[in-house]
C-alpha positions in Angstrom: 136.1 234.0 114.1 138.8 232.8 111.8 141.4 235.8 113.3 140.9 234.0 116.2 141.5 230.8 115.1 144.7 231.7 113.3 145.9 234.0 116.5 145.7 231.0 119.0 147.4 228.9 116.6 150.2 231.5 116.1 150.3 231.7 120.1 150.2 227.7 120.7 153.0 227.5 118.0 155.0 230.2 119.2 154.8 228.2 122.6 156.2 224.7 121.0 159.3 226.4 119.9 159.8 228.1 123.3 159.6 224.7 124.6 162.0 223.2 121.8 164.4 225.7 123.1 163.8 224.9 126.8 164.6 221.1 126.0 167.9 222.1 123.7 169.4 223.6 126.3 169.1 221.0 129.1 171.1 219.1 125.8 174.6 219.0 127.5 177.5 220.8 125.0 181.3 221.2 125.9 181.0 224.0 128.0 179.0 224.3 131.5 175.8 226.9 131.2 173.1 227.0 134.3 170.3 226.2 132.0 171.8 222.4 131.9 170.6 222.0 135.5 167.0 223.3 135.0 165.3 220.0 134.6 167.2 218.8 138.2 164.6 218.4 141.5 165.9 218.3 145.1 164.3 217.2 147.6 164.6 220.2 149.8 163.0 219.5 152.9 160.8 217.0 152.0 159.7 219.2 149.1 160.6 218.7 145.4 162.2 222.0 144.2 163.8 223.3 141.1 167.5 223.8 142.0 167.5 226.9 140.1 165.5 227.7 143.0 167.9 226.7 145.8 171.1 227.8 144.2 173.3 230.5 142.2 175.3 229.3 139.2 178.9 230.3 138.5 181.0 229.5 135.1 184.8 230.3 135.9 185.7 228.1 133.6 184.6 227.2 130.3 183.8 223.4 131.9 183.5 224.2 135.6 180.4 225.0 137.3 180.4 226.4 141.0 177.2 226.2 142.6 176.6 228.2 145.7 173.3 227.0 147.6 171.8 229.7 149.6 170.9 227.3 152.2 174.1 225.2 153.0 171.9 222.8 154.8 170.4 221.8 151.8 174.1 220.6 149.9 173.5 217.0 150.5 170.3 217.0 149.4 171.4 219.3 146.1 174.8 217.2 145.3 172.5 213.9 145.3 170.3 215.7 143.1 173.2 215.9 140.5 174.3 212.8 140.8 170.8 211.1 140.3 170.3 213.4 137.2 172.6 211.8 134.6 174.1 214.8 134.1 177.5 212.9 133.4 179.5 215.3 136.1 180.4 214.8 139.5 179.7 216.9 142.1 182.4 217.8 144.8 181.2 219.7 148.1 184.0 221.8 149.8 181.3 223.0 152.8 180.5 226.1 150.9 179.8 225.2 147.3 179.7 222.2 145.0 181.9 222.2 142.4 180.9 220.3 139.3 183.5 219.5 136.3 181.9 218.3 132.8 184.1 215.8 131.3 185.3 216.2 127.7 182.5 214.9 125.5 183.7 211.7 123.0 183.0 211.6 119.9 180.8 209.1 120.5 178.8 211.0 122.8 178.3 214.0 120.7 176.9 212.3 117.7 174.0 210.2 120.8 172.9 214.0 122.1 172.9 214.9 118.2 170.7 212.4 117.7 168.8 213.7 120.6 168.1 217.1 119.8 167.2 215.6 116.4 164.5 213.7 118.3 163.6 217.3 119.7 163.1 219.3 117.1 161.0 216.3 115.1 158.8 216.2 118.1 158.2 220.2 118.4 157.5 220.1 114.6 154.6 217.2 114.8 153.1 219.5 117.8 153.3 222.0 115.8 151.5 220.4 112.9 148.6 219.1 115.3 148.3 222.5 116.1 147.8 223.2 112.3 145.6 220.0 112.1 143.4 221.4 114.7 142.8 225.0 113.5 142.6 223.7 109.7 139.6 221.2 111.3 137.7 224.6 112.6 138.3 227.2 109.9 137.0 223.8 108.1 134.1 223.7 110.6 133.2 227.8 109.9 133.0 227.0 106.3 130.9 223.9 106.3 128.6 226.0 108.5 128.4 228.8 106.8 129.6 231.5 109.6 132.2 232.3 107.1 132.9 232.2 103.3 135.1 229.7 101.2 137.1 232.7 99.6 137.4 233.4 103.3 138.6 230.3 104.6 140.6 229.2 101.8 142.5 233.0 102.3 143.0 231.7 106.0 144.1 228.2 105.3 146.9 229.7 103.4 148.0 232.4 106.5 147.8 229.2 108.5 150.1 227.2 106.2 152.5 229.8 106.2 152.5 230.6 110.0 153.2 226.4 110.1 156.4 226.6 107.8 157.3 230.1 109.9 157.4 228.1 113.2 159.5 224.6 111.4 162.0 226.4 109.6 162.1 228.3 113.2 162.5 225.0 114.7 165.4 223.9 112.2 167.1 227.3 112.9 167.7 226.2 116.2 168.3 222.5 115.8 170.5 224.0 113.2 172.6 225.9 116.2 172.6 223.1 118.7 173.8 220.8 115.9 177.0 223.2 115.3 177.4 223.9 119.3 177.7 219.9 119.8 179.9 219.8 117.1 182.1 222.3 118.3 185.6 221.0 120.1 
């Protein structure tokens, strides 16, 4: 019962960092990576589709981005896309692919998205506590009912605490590397 408890938690944690990693790297830095498009929908034939979906990415440069949709029909639908998705670059459509140049981040700038994936990682770290909250609450729940004993689930409480403080300092490992890749000139 209480393996169980702790392995769901484990999974459901290991799932809020995944996520935390999914959102840092939509986080624009100085250089132009596919995974900055994967939040951005087209409308692709009436359809709302991932352009990951639609198109392949290319990085020439270290802050050029050629996008080649497979379906040149669909490159008016995709450049909109890009321009609705305050992404802060400008698409440019030569009939075959769209072009997209990121713009030298400011200062300014820099320290707003730090601030950002700050925002990030606080929020994958209170999921992750909920999800502490919630299995403490059942092992509590065993205990109170007698399924298990207190040795039991005070043993448990502590492989829960420090699966929690496994999946944070996780989380500030890789606020930690954003933080530095933002910083980065």
């Amino acid at each position: 019962m209480i393996d169980d408890t702790l392995l769901e938690a484990e999974e459901k944690m290991e799932k809020a960092v995944e996520v935390a990693k999914d959102n840092f790297a939509g986080i624009r830095t100085g250089r132009a990576h596919p995974s900055m498009f994967n939040k951005v929908i087209v409308d692709y034939y009436g359809a709302p589709t991932p352009l990951q979906q639609l198109a392949s990415f290319q990085t020439p440069e270290a802050r050029t981005i050629l996008i080649s949709p497979f379906d040149k029909g669909s490159m008016a639908n995709i450049e909109k896309a890009l321009r609705d998705a305050d992404l802060g670059v400008n698409p440019s459509n030569d009939g075959n692919i769209i072009r997209c140049i990121l713009p030298q981040l400011t200062e300014e700038r820099r320290r707003e998205y730090i601030k950002m994936a700050r925002g990030l990682g606080e929020d994958a770290k209170v999921s992750i506590r909920n999800i502490r909250r919630t299995a403490k609450e059942s092992i509590e729940k065993l205990v109170k009912d007698g399924d298990v004993g207190e040795d039991e689930g005070s043993r448990a409480e502590k492989d829960l605490e420090s699966t929690t403080k496994k999946y944070v300092d996780s989380i500030d490992e890789v606020l930690k590397g954003k933080e530095a890749e933002l910083l980065e000139v």
